[in-house]
C-alpha positions as CSV (number, residue, x, y, z in Angstrom):
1,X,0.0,0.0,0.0
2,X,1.4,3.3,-0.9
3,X,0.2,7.1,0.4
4,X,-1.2,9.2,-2.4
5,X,-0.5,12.5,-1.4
6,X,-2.8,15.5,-3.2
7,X,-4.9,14.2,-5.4
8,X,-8.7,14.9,-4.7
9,X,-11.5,12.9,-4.8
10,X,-9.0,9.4,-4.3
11,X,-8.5,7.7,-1.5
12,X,-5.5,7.9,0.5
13,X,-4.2,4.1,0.4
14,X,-4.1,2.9,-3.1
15,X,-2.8,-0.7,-4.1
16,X,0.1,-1.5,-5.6
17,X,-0.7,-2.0,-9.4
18,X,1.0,-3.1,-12.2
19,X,0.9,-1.5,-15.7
20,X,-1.8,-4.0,-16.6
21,X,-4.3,-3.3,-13.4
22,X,-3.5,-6.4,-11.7
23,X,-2.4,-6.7,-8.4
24,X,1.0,-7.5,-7.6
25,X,1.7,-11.1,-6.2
26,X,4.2,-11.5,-3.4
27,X,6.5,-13.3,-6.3
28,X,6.4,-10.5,-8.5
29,X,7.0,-8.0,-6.0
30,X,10.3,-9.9,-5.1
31,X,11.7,-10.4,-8.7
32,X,10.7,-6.6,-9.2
33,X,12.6,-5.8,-6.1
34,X,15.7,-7.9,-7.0
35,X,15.9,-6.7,-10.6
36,X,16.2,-2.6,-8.7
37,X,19.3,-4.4,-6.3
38,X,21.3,-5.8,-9.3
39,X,20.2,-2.5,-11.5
40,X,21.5,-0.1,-8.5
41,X,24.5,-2.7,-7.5
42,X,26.9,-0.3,-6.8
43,X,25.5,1.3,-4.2
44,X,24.7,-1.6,-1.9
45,X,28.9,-2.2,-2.9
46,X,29.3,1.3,-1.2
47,X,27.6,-0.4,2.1
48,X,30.1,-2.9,2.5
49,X,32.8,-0.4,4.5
50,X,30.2,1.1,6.9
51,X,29.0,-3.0,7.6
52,X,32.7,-4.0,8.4
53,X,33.4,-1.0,10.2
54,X,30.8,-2.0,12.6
55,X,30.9,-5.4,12.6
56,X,34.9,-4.5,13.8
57,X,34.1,-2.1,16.2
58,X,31.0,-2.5,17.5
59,X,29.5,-5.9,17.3
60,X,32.9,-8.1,17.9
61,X,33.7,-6.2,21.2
62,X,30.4,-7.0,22.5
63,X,32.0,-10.7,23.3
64,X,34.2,-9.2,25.5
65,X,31.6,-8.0,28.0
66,X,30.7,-11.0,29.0
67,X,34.2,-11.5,31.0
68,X,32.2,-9.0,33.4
69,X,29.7,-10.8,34.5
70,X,32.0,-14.2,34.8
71,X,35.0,-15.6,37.4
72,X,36.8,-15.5,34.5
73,X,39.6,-18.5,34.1
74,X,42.4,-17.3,32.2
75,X,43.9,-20.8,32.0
76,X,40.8,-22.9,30.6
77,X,37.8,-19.9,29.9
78,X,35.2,-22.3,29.4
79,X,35.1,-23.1,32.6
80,X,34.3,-19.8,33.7
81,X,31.4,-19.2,36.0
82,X,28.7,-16.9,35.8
83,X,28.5,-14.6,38.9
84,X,26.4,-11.7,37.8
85,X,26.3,-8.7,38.8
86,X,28.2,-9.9,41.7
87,X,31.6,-8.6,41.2
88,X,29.8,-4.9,40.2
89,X,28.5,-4.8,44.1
90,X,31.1,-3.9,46.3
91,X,32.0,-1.0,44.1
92,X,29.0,0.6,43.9
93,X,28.3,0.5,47.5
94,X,31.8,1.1,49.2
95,X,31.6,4.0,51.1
96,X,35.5,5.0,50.4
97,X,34.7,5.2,46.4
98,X,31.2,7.2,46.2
């Protein structure tokens, strides 16, 4: 469904329609839709940097906080164990820091 915008006397959600009248299947509207990614290719190509730049920065250090909720063992980290929000609570409530 797409908004018409200022046209009177239609109403305001109008169908998607092909050239014949027809409505568009869910098939058609995906080969239409693939046929506008391989015509405009080179600008999804232009997405690949900004993906890897934050798959690199910000997904791939999100493993890394884990090791604050864990006991971590240096020496064999799978058998780490979780603790929670344990090792947070004594700094947030010591007196000497706050």
């Amino acid at each position: 469904m797409h908004y018409i915008a200022g046209r009177k006397g239609e109403s305001e959600m109008a169908q998607v329609k092909t050239v014949s009248g027809k409505k568009e299947t869910w098939k058609e509207k995906c080969e239409r839709t693939a046929r506008e990614v391989v015509k405009r290719r080179w600008l999804f190509f232009l997405l690949i940097p900004g993906i890897i730049f934050f798959a690199v920065f910000k997904y791939i250090p999100m493993y890394g906080l884990k090791i604050a909720f864990q006991d971590y063992n240096r020496y064999d980290p799978s058998k780490s164990q979780w603790v929670g929000y344990l090792l947070g609570y004594p700094l947030r409530y010591h007196h000497d820091i706050t």
